[in-house]
C-alpha positions in Angstrom: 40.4 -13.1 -32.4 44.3 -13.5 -32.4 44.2 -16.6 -33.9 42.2 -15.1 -37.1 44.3 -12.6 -37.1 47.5 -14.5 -37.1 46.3 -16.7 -39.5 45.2 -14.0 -41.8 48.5 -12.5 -42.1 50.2 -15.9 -42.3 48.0 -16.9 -45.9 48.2 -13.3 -46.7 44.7 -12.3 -46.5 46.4 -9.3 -44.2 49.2 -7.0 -44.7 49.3 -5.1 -41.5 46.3 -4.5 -39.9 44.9 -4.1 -36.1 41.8 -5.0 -34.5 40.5 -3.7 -30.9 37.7 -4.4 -28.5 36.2 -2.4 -25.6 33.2 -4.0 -23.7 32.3 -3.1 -20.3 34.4 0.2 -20.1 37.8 -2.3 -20.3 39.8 -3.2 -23.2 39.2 -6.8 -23.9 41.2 -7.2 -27.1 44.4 -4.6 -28.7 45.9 -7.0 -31.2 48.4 -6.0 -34.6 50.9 -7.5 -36.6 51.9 -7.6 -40.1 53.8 -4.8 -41.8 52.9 -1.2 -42.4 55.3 -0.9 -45.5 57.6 -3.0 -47.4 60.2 -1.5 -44.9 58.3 -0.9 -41.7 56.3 -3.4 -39.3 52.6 -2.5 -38.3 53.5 -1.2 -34.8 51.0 -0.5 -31.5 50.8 3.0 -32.8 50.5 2.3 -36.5 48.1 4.8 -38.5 46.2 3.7 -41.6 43.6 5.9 -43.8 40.2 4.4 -42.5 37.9 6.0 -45.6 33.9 6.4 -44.7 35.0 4.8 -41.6 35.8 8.6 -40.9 32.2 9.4 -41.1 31.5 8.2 -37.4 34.0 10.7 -35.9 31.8 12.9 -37.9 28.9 12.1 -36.5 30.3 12.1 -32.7 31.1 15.7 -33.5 27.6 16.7 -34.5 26.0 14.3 -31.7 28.0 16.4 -29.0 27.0 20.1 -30.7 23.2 18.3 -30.5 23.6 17.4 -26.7 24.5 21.1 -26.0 22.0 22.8 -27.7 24.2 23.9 -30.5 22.8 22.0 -32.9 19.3 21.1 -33.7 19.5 18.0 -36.3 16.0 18.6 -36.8 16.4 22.2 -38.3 16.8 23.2 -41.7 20.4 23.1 -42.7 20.0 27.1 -43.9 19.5 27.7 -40.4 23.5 27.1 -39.9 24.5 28.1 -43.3 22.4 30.6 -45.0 23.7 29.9 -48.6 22.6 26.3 -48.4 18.9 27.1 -49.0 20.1 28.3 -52.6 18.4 25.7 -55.9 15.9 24.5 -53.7 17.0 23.2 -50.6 15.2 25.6 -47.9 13.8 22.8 -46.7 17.0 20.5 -46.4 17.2 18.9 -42.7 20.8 18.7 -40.8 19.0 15.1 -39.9 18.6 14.9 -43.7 22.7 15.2 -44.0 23.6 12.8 -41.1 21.3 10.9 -42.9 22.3 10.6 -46.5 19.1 11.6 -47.2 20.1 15.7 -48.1 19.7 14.8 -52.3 23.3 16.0 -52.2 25.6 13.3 -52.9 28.1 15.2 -55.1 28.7 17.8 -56.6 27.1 18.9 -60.4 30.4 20.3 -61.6 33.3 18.4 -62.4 36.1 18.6 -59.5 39.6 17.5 -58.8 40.8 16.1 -55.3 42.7 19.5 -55.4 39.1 21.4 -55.3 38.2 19.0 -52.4 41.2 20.3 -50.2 39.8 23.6 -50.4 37.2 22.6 -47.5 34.5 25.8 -47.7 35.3 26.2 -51.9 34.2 22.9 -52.2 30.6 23.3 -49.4 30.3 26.4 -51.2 29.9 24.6 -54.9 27.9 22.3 -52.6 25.2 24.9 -51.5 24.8 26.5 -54.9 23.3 23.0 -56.7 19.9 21.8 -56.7 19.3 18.7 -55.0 19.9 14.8 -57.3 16.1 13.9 -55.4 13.6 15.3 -53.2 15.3 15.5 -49.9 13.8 12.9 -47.1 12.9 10.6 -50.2 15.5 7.5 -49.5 19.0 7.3 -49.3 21.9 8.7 -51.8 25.1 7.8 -49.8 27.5 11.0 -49.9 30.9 9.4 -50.4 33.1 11.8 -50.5 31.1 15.2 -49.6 29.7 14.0 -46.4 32.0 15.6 -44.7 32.4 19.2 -46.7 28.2 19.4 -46.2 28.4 18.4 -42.3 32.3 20.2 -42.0 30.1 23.6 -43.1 27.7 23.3 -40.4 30.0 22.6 -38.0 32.1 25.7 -38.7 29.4 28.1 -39.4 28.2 27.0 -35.6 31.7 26.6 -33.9 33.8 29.1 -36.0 36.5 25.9 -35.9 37.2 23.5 -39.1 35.7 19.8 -38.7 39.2 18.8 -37.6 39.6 21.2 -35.2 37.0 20.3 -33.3 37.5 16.4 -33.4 40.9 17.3 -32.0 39.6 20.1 -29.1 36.6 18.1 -28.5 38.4 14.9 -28.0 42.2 15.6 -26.7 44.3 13.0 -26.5 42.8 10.4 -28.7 45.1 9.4 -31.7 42.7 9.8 -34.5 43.4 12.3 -37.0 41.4 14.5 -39.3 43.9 17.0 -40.9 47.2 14.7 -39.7 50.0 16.4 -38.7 53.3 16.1 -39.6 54.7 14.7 -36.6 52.6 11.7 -37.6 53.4 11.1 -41.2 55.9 8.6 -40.2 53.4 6.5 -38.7 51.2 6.3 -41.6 50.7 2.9 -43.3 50.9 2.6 -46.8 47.6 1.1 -48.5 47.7 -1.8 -50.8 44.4 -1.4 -53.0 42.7 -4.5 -54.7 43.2 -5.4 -58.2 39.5 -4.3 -59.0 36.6 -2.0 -57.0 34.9 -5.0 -57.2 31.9 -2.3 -58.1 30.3 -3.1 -61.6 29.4 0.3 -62.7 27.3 -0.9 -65.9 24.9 -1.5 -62.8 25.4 1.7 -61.3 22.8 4.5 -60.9 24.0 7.5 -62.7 24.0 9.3 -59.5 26.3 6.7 -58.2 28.7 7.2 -60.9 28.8 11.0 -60.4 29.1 10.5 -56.4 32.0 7.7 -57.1 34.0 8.9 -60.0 33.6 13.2 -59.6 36.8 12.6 -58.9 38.3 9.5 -58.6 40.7 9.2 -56.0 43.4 6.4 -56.3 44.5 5.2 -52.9 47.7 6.3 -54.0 47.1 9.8 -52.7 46.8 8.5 -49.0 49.9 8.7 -48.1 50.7 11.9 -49.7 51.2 15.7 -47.5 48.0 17.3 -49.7 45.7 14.6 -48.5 47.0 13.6 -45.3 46.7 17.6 -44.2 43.2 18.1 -45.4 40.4 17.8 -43.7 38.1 15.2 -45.6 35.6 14.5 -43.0 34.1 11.7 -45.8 37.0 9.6 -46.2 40.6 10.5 -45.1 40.7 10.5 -41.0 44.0 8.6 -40.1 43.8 5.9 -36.3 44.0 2.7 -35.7 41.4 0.3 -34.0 42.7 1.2 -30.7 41.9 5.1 -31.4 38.8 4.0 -33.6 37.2 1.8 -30.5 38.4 4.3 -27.7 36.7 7.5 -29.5 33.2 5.3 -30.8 32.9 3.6 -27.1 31.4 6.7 -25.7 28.5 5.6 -28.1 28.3 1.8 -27.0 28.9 3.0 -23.3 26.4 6.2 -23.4 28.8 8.7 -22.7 26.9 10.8 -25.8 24.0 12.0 -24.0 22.1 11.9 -27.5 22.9 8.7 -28.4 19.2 7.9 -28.8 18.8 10.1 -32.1 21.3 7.5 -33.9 18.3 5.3 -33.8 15.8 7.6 -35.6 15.2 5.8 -38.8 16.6 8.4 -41.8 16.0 6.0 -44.6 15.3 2.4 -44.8 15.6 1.3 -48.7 17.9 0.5 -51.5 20.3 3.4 -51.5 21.2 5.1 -54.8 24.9 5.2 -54.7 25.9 1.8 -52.4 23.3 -0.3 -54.6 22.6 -2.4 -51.7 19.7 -2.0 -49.1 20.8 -0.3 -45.9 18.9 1.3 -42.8 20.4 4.8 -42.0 19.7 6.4 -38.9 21.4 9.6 -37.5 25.3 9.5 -38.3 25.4 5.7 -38.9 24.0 2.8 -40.3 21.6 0.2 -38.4 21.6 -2.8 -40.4 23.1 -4.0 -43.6 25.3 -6.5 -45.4 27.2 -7.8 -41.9 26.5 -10.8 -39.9 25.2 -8.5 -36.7 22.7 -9.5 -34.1 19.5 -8.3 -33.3 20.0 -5.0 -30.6 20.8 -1.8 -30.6 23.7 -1.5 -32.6 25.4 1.1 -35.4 28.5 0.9 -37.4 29.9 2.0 -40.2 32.3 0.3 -42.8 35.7 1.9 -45.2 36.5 1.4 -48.3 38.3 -1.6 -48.3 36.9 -2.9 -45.1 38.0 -1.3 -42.1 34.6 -1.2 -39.9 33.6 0.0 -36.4 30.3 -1.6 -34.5 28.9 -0.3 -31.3 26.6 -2.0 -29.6 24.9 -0.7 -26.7 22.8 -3.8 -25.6 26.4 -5.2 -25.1 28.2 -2.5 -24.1 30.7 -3.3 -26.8 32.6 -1.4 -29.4 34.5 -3.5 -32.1 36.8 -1.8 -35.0 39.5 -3.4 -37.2 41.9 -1.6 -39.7 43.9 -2.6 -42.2 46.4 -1.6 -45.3 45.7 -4.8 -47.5 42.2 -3.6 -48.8 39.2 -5.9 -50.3 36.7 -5.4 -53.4 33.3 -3.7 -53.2 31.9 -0.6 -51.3 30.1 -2.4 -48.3 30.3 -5.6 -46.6 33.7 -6.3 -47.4 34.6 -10.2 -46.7 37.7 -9.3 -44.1 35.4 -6.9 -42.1 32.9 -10.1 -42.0 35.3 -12.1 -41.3 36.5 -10.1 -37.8 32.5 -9.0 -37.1 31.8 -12.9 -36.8 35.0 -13.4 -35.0 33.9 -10.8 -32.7 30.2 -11.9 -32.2 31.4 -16.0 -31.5 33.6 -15.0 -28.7 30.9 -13.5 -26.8 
């Protein structure tokens, strides 16, 4: 694993990046190098935006509300939130939303990252829209609202942003949704491809709408606005050592309802990805990595940073990075460490 990552910095595959494993309970690999900035080094505590990578801390928040009763993930959403049976959606699952299976992968009317900082504004636009698809009929990924529609829930049951809870729920681990300020000096600056690598001639119009309503440029990463929000879809700020040390109480069954990650949402080509993927509760089961056959879920970032638990194996893996790759899923560096990862064992 060092050598890959030492030679991907050396030919400049990597800028800065770090890659972490936890099997058995022990740390077995915390490896970084490279730089964080044009003037900074990646350091041990280096922080990077991990995009959808975010949705697993997501998930962990709504696995831990399940295991106490708090929430049922197969009850209708309006159950929680009222409003959200509005356009035809009374019969919308919260399994449905872990699931990527709600028909509510975006929003109808046109909004700017700016509307998307405004947490409940932007869940409240959410609930008043008819659903894209009969809800339980396959997969729509949701992007960027994944974490507004599950965010809602969680506050309407806990009284406590999506953030807040992560933070309360989980002390002590250095994952961020909602960064504060006393870590904005640790925050790596991204360096985006030259392309999406996404052909959007090929696109579904619902992907379009899910991708582009509205664009944001990874410039915004690093800025206060973004960094201070609470974008349970796509901005959480870690590093492979926080990644690994929060998603290991999946691979080690520290969540007592780690089972329901295993209950098949959707299993299909999914409208907005484009590519076929198996969704159970909160992650993905299969899909376009080089995994082996067990029980094991992950979830990938724009740009490739990706997480894996497996249970069989007692193993989390997750690798970060600033230097990001083409395309929405898959990503060649994230193969690249997932095979790494797999050989050594």
């Amino acid at each position: 694993m060092g050598e890959l990552l030492e030679r991907r910095l050396r030919d400049g595959d990597e800028v800065g990046a770090s890659v972490c494993v936890i099997q058995d309970g022990d740390v077995a690999v915390d490896l970084w190098g490279g730089a964080a900035s044009p003037s900074a080094p990646w350091r041990g505590d280096t922080l990077v935006n991990t995009y959808s990578l975010t949705k697993t801390m997501v998930a962990l928040v709504a696995l831990v509300l399940a295991g106490r009763g708090e929430l049922d993930p197969d009850a209708p959403v309006s159950r929680y939130w009222p409003e959200f049976a509005a356009a035809g959606k009374r019969d919308v699952l919260v399994r449905h939303v872990l699931g990527h299976t709600s028909g509510v992968c975006g929003w109808r009317e046109t909004v700017t990252l700016e509307d998307l900082y405004d947490a409940e504004r932007a869940a409240a636009l959410l609930a008043a829209q008819e659903p894209w698809w009969t809800p339980g009929g396959g997969s729509g990924y949701q992007a960027v609202c994944h974490g507004h529609l599950v965010g809602e829930i969680v506050r309407r049951i806990t009284g406590r942003s999506l953030g807040t809870v992560l933070r309360e729920e989980f002390p002590g681990a250095d994952y961020w949704l909602g960064t504060p300020e006393s870590a904005f000096d640790r925050i790596a600056t991204l360096v985006p491809a030259a392309s999406s690598g996404v052909d959007r001639s090929a696109l579904d119009p619902i992907a379009i709408r899910t991708l582009t309503n509205p664009v944001i440029p990874p410039a915004v990463a690093t800025t206060r606005p973004f960094l201070t929000a609470e974008l349970g879809g796509l901005n959480g700020q870690g590093n492979a050592r926080s990644v690994a040390s929060l998603q290991s109480l999946v691979s080690h069954g520290a969540i007592s309802t780690v089972d329901r990650i295993f209950e098949v949402q959707s299993d299909g080509v999914d409208r907005v990805l484009g590519t076929r993927v198996r969704f159970g509760l909160g992650y993905a089961l299969d899909g376009p990595l080089p995994l082996p056959e067990g029980r094991i879920c992950w979830w990938s970032g724009f740009g490739g940073s990706v997480v894996v638990n497996d249970l069989d194996r007692r193993l989390t893996f997750a690798y970060v990075m600033n230097r990001m790759e083409p395309g929405l899923l898959g990503a060649p560096n994230a193969r690249a460490f997932v095979e790494a990862v797999y050989s050594c064992l």
